[in-house]
C-alpha positions in Angstrom: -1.3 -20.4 51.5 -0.2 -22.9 48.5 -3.9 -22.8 47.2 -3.5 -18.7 47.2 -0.4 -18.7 45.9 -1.4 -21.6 42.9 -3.9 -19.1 42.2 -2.1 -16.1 41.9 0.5 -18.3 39.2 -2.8 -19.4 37.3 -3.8 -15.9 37.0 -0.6 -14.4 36.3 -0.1 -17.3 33.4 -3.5 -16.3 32.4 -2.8 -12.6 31.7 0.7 -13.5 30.4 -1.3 -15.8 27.9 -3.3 -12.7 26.7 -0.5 -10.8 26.5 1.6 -13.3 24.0 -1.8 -13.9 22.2 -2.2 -9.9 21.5 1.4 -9.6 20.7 1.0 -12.1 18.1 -2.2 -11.2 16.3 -0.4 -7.4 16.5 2.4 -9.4 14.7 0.6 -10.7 12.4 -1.1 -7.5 11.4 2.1 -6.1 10.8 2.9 -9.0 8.1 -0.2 -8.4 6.4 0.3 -5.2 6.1 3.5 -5.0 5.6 2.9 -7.6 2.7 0.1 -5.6 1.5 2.6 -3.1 0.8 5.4 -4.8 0.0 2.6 -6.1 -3.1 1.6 -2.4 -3.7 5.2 -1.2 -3.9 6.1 -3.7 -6.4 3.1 -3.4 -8.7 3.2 0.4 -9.0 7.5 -0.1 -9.6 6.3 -2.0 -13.2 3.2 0.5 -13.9 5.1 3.9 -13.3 8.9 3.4 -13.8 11.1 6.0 -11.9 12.2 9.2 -12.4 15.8 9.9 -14.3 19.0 10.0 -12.1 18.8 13.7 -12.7 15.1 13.6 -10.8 13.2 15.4 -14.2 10.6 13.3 -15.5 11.2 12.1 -18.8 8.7 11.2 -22.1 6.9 13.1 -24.6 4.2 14.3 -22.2 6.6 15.9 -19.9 8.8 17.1 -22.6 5.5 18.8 -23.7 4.9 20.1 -20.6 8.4 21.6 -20.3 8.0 23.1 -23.9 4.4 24.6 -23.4 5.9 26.4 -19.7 8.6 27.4 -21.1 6.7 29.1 -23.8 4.8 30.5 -21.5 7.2 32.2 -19.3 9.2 33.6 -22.2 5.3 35.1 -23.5 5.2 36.5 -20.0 8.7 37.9 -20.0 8.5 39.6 -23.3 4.8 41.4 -22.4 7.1 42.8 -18.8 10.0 44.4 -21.0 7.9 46.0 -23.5 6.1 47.2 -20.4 9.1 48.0 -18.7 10.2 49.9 -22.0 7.0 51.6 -22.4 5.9 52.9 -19.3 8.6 54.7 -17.4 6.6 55.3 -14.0 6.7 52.0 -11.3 2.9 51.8 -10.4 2.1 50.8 -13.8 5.5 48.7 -14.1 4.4 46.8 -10.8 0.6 46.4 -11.8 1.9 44.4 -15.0 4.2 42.3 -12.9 0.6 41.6 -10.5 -1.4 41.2 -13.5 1.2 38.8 -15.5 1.4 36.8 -12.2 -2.7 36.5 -11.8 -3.0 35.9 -15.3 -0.3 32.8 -15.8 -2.7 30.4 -14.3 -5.5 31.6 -16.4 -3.1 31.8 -19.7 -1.8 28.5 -19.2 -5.4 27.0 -18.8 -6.6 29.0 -22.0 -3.7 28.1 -24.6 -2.5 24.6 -23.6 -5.8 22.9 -22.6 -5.4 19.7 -21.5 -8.0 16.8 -23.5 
């Protein structure tokens, strides 16, 4: 009965020896990783700073941006009133809004090309 029971202890120390050696490599991969990203986090901080309090991105690129959609939108705006002053009847009124809307993409490709 001792020799059974001896054992069952050596077996159950066994398995909780596996146990605490898989807990700790799974540790262990969580440090590395959590390292790895720790070192990610802080190289990107110093490449790409943040975004402004106000969350808009700031510089002359995105002050670009802002000007050339802007532009853009008020281009779009002004073709829909002349429509909407021209043409008194809705199908054609509604086919300009479609067409405006299906063309932005296209317009916005074709006048500010990015090099």
């Amino acid at each position: 009965m001792s020799k059974e029971r001896a054992k069952r202890r050596a077996a159950r120390e066994h398995e909780a020896g596996i146990r605490t050696a898989a807990r700790a490599a799974e540790e262990e991969r969580r440090e590395r990783t959590k390292a790895r990203k720790d070192l990610l986090r802080s190289a990107t901080r110093v490449r790409f700073p943040s975004r402004s309090p106000s969350g808009a991105q700031t510089g002359v690129l995105a002050r670009r941006r802002r000007v050339q959609t802007s532009l853009l939108i008020a281009f779009l705006l002004a073709v829909q009133v002349v429509v909407w002053v021209v043409r008194p009847d809705w199908p054609a009124r509604l086919a300009a809004l479609v067409v405006s809307l299906l063309a932005a993409p296209l317009l916005a490709g074709l006048l500010f090309r990015r090099r």
